[in-house]
N, C-alpha and C positions, 0 to 999 in steps of 0.2 A: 602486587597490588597492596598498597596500604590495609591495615586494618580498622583506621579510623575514617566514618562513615564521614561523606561530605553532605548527607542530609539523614534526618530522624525524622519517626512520622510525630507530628502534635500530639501528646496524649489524650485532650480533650477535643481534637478535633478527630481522631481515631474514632474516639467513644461514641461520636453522633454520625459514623460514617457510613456510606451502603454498605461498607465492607464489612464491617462491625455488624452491623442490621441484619446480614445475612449469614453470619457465622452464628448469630444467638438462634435465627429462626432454622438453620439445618441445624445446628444443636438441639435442640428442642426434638428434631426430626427423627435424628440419630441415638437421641438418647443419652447423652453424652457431652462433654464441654470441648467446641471445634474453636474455639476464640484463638487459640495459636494458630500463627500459620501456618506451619509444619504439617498439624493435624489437621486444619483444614483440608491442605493440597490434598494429604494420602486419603483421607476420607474420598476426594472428591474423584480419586479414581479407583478405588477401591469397591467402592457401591455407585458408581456411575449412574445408574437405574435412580439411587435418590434421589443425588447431584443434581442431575439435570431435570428429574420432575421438581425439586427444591427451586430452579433456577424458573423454571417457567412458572411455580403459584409465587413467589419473590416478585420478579418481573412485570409479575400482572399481563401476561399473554394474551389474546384476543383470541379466543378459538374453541373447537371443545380437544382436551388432550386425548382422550379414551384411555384404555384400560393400560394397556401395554405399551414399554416403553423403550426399551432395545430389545430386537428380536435379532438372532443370530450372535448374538453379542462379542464373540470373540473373532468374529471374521471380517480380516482387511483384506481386499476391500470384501462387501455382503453384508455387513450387520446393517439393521434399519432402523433407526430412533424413530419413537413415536409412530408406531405403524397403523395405528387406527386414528389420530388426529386428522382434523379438520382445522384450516386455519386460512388469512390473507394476508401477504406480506402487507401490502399497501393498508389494507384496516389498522394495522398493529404501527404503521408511522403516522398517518394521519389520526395523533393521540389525541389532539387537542383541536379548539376552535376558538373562534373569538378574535377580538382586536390587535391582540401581542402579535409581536411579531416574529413568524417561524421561521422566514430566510432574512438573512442582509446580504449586499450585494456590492464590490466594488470591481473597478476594472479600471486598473491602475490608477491615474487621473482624469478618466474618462466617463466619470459620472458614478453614483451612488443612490441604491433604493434598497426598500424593504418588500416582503410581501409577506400577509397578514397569515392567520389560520385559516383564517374565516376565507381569504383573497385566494388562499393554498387549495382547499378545497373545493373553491367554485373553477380553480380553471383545470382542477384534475376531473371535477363533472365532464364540463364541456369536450376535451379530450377525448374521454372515456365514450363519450356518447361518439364523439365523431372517429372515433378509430371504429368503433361498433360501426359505423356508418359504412365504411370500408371495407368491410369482412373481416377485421383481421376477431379471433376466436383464441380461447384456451389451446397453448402450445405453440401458438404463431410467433416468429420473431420479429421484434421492433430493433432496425438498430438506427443511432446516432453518431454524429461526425458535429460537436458541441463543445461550448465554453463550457466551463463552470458556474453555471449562471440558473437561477431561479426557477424559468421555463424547462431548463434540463431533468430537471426531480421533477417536477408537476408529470411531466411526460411518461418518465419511467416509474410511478407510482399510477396515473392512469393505465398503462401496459399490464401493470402487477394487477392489480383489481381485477381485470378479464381473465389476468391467469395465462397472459402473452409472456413470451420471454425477450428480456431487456439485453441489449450488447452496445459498448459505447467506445467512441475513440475521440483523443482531440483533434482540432479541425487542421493540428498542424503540419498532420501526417497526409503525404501524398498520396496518386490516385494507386498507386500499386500497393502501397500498406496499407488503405483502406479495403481495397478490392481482395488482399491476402486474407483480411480477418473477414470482413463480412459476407463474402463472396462463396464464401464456405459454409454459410450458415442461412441463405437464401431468405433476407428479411422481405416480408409483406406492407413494410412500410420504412421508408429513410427518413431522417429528419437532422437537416445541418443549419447552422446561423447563415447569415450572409455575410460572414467574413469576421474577422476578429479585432482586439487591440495587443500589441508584443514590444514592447521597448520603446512607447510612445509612436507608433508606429501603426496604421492604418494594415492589415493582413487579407486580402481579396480573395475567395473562395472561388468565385462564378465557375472560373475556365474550367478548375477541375471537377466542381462537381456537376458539370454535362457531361463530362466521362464516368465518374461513378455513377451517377445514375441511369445512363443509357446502360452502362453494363450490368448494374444489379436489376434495372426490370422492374423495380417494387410498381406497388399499384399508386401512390404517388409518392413526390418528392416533400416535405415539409420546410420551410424556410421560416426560419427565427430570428427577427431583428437583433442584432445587435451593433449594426454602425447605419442606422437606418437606412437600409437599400435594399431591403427584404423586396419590396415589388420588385426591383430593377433584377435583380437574382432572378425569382421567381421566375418574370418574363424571359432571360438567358435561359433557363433550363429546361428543356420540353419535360411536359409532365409535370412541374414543382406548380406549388400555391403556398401563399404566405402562411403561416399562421393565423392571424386574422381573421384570413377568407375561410382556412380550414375550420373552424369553433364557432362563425359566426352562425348558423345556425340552430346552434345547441343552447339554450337559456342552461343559466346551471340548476342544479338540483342536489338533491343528496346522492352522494356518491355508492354505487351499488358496487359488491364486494363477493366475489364469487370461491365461494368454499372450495379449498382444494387442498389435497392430501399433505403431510408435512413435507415429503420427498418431490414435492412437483417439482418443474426446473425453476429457477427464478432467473439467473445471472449465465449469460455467454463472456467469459472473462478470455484473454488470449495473452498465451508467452510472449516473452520479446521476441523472437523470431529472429534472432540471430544468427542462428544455426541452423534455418530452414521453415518452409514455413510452418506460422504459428500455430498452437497446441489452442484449443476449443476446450478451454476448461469450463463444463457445467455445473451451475452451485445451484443447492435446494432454497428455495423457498424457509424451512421450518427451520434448516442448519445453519443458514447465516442467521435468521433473527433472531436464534437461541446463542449463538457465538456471539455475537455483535452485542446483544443484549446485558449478559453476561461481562465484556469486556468494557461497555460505555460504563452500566451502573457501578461494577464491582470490583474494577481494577483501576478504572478511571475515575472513579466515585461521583458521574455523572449524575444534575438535579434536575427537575422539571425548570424551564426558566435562563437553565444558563446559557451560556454563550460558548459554543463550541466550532475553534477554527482547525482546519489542516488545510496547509501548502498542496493542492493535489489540481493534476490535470482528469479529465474522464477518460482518460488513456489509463490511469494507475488503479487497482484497486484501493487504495488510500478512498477516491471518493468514495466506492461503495461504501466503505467502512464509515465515513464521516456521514454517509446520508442518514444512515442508521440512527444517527443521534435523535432525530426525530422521535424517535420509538418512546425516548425515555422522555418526549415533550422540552425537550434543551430548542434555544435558538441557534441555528447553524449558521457559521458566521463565510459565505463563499467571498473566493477572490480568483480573478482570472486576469492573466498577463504576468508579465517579468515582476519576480520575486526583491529584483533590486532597477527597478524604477520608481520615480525619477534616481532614486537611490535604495543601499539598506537599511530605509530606516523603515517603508513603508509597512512594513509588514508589522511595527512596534507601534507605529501610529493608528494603524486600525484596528490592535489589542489595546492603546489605552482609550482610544474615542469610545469603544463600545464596550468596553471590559473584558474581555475574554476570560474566563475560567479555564480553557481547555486551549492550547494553543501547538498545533502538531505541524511537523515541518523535518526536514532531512537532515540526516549528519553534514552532508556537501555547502547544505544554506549557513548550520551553524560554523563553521570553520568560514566559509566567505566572511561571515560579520566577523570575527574574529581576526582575519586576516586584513577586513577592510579596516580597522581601527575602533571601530564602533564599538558604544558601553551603552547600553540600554537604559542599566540600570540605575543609571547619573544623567540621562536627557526623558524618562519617561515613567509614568505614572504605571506602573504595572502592578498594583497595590490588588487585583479583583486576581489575576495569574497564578494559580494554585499547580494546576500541572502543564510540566512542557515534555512534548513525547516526539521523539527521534527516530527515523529509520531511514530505508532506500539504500546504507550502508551502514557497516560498524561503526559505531561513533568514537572517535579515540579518546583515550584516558585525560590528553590535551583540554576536548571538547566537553569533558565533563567539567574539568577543572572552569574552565571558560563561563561554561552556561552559571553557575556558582558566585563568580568573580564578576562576571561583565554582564548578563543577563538577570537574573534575581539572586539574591543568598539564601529564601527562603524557598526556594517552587521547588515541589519536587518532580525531579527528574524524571522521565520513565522514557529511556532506549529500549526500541521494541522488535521484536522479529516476527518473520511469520512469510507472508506472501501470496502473489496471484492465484496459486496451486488451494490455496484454503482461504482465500478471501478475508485473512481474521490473521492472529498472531498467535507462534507458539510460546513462545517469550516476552514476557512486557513488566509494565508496572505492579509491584503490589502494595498498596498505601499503608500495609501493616512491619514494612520492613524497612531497615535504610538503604538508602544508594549508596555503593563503595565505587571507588574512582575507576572507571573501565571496565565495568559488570554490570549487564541486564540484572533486574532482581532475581525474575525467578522463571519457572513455567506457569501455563495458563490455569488456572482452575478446572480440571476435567480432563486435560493434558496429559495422558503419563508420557511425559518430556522423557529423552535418557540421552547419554553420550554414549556409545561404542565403539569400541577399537575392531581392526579387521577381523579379529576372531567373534566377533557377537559379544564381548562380555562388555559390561560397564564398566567406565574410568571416569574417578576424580583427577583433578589438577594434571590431566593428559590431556590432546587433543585426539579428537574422534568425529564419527558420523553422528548428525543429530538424528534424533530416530524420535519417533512415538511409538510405543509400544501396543496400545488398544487403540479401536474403533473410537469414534470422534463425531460427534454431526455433521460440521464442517469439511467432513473430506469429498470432495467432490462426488457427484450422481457418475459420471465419467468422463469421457470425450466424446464432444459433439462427431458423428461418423465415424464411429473407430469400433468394427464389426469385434465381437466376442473379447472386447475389452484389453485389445493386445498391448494398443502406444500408453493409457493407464497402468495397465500391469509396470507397461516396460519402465514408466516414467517414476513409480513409486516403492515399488515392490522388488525389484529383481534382484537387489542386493541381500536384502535378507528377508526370507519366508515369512509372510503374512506381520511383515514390518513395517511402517511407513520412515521411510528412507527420503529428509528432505531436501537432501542436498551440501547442506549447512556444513563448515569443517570448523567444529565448535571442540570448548572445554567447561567443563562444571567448577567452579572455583569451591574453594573452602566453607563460604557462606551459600553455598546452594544455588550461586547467583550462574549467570551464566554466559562466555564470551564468544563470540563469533568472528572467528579467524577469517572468514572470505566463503567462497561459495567449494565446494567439491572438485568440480570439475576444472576451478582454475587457478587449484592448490600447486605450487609449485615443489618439484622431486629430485634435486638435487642430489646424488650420490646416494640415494634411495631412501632421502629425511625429504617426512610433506613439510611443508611449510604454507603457513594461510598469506597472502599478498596481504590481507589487511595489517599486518604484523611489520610491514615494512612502511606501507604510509602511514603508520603511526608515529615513525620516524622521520621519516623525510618530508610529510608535509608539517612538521611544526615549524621548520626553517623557515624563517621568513622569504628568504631568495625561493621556494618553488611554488608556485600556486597548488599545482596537484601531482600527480604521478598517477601512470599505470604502471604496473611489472607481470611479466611473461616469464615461462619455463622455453628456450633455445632447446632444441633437439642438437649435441653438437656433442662428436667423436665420442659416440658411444654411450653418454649420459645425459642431463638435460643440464646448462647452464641459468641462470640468473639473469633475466634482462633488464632492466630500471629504464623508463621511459618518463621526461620531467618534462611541466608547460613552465618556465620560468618568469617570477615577476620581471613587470618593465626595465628595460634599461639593465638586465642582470644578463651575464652571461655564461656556459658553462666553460669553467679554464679548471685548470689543473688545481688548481687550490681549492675550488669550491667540490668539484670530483673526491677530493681526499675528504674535504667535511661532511660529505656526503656519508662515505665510505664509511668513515667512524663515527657518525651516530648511530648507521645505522648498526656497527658492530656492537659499540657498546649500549646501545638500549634496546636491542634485540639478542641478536646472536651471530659469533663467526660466520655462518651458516647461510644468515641472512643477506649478507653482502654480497652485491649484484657484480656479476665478470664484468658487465655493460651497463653503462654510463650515457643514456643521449639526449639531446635536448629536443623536442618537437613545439609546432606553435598553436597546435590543437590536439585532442584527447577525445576518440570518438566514444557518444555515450546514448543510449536510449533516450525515446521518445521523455518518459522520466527520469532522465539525468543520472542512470549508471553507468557506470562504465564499462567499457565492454573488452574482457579481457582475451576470452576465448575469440571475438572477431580479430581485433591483433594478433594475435598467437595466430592467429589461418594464416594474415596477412604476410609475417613473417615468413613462415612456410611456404610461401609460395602457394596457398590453396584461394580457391576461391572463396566470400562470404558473398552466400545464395540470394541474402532478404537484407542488402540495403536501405530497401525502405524503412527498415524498424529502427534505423539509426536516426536522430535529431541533424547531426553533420556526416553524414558519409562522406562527404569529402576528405576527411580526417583522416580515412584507411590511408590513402595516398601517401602522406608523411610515411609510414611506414616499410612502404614497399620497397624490397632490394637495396638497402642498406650498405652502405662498403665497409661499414662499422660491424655489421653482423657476420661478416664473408670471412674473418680471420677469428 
């Protein structure tokens, strides 16, 4: 990696920044001058107890905190932040009131609106009142099968306020991958659209959701216009009622807010389920709005007012994360349907119509624009665009360069990690440092981030396991049914003692920054060197001839071989010449090491509900093993390419 930064933060726009506003006020706190970053991070996990009482009078919380602020403090899992607070997630985002507007709304080209504060809060009354009407109580689950769309937050901010817990998926997922996650978690009330819009294209719910809902039993079904045929639904599915029908009773009112401890549950979040079915991950109430808060004001340098977008289905935690924005009184800017209809530029057209300040989207989206030809920042006004934030995969040193060149010169950057497991990021932006080309900045404020090699010790400029070292708020309450905490333990902890182990096959660079090789488990072990997959489509997707790539570790005589699997542009094919270009990029801009035995071309690449790819269900697929939970795939069909190969048999 270069040592010359491809962005620096403004120094006077540093000076007036949250980030800034918060390092003088924990200074102040501390006693001390925290204005470096450096000093900041190590304060902020150092006295963690300040930290995060710092982060909650900063923030301006809603709630009483009480006395005590980590109890147990060195115990993962067991310690308890804020054990005497009282607080309501939904109080603390319904910040604001009035005329402005708190959501905007598009769907594809399929129409456009906003809804008010003022408009946010009366239809989260009426909700509120009519779930009350239903039974549903403190601890009962609401789940939804939803766009991304307006009435979807009204909903799950009314659920919050009772102190009900919220669980969501998009509507594009079948009746088995619905029934896998919700099914498990026994909601007292559903709530779906009557069908969607997806590549200009009309998407129809009815059929399946008279099978979810005769199977999950809730006490009714909820139906949400969005291609007007909310009655006609409705009427299809015994038990369902419109929306409409459901609130007409209830005039709105002020919204009533029920005090509840900081550890309540707030969030039923679910793995991709690739591997079995999905993991019931429980998030607190107190620990995401303390997370989220934290990461909108102070690393995002979110303002009251602005306009904050992310690319997200309510299948990803991304949305959780983006509803948040609310908190800090920002306008959220929702979009639902295909990210490139009518084309790619949609998504740049509705950051310069409404300004975006905040504009969050995937490493996968930014290499599509890049690959489709597209320059953003010669066909559009993105003069309001101050941060652009990446995740769902490593974003390649390629895509850094790109965002820089083709998208703004001046936005800064922020590749971010983190995940469903903690609803937040352990790695992201921090507006007091530069971006270098292929390195996250840093870890999170309150974070003790670390890289470890298999012996537990810390390594620079190696790769390792990402690790957190102390308790966190953000770490899940646990898994929903999972008697005496075992698939939690199993899923965090079992690598190293009272460690949180995320998976991650990372390295810490020379500037503290931080790279993300691929996931753990689908590290490739060649003659007994990991290797992260990400390290090779950094390679081979900058070639113009491959759209994408997956790659797989081969179990074969007695080691594991290198498999490279490519979706090729139009009209390309793979021959022996392009096979050898392959080969030598990837040799020389990675390593001998990295160059794959196998070579194949496929016409699809199967990838999650939100657009990852799925290494470890190939890797089965190869194997001859079954993969159990289809449903969580986007294209299952795409296993198929894979199966029994004559290419893999020698």
């Amino acid at each position: 990696m270069t040592d010359k930064p491809l962005w620096s933060p403004d120094a006077q726009a540093l000076k007036t920044s949250p980030w800034m506003k918060f390092s003088e006020f924990a200074g102040e706190r501390a006693g001390r001058s925290l204005t470096d970053p450096m000093a900041l991070q190590e304060w902020s996990v150092t006295d963690r107890e300040g930290f995060w009482s710092a982060v909650w009078d900063f923030c301006g919380v809603r709630g009483k905190k009480g006395e005590r602020i980590i109890e147990n403090a060195d115990a993962m899992p067991g310690a308890k932040f804020f054990p005497d607070a009282e607080l309501n997630f939904a109080e603390n985002l319904l910040s604001r009131t009035g005329a402005e507007p708190a959501l905007l709304f598009r769907a594809e080209d399929k129409g456009q609106r906003s809804m008010s504060w003022l408009e946010l809060h009366a239809l989260v009354s009426q909700l509120q009142q009519a779930f009350r009407a239903r039974g549903v109580e403190k601890g009962d689950r609401i789940a939804a099968m939803m766009p991304n769309m307006p009435e979807t937050i009204a909903c799950m901010l009314a659920c919050a306020s009772i102190g009900a817990i919220w669980s969501s998926c998009s509507p594009d997922f079948g009746v088995k991958g619905v029934l896998d996650r919700f099914g498990q978690i026994e909601p007292k009330l559903f709530i779906s659209c009557d069908g969607y819009w997806y590549n200009g294209k009309r998407q129809e719910v009815a059929d399946k959701l008279v099978e979810i809902s005769a199977a999950l039993q809730t006490k009714a079904t909820i139906i949400v216009p969005m291609l007007d045929d909310a009655k006609a639904v409705a009427g299809a599915v015994p038990g369902a009622v419109t929306l409409a029908n459901f609130i007409a009773d209830y005039p709105a009112r002020t919204v009533e807010f029920e005090p509840l401890p900081f550890a309540h549950p707030l969030y039923i979040l679910f793995s991709s389920g690739t591997t079995g079915i999905p993991k019931c991950i429980v998030h607190s109430a107190g620990g995401t709005l303390l997370q989220h808060l934290k990461e909108h004001r102070l690393h995002c340098g979110l303002e009251p007012g602005e306009r904050l977008f992310y690319f997200t289905t309510c299948g990803w935690m991304m949305w959780n994360w983006l509803v948040s924005g609310l908190a800090v009184g920002a306008t959220l800017c929702l979009y639902d349907g295909s990210p490139f209809y009518p084309d790619g530029n949609v998504i740049f057209d509705y950051a310069a119509d409404e300004k975006f300040a905040v504009l969050g989207t995937s490493a996968k989206f930014i290499d599509a624009v890049r690959k489709a030809g597209l320059e953003p920042a010669k066909t559009h006004d993105l003069s309001s665009l101050r941060l652009l934030t990446s995740t769902g995969s490593p974003l390649s040193p390629e895509g850094f360069t790109f965002v820089y060149e083709g998208i703004k010169p001046d936005v800064h950057l922020a590749s971010i990690s983190g995940g469903t497991d903690i609803v937040s990021c352990f790695v992201l932006g921090i507006p007091a440092l530069p971006v270098y080309r292929g390195e996250i900045q840093g870890p999170g404020l309150g974070l003790a981030v670390d890289v470890w090699d298999d012996n537990g010790k810390s390594v620079t400029g190696e790769k390792g396991e990402l690790v957190c070292t102390k308790p966190f708020p953000a770490m899940p309450i646990g898994f929903w049914n999972d008697p005496g905490d075992e698939k939690y333990q199993a899923a965090y902890f079992s690598r190293f003692d009272n460690i949180w182990t995320h998976g991650d096959f990372a390295e810490r660079t020379a500037h503290n920054g931080i790279i993300i090789h691929g996931r753990s488990d689908a590290t490739l072990n060649p003659g007994g060197v990991r290797i992260g997959t990400a390290e090779i489509y950094n390679q081979v997707e900058q070639m113009d001839e491959v759209v994408e790539a997956i790659c797989i570790g081969q179990d074969w005589d007695d080691d594991v071989r290198v498999v490279l699997f490519i979706r090729l542009a139009e009209g390309v094919t793979l021959d022996a010449d392009l096979e050898k270009r392959i080969r030598a990029k990837i040799r020389t801009g990675a390593s001998p090491r990295h160059v794959p035995a196998r070579i194949i071309a496929v016409t699809d690449i199967p990838r999650t509900k939100s657009g990852k790819i799925v290494e470890l269900a190939v890797r089965d697929i190869v194997h001859g093993r079954t993969v159990k939970n289809q449903e969580a795939l986007a294209n299952p069909e795409a296993l198929e390419l894979f199966k029994d190969l004559p290419e893999l048999r020698t």
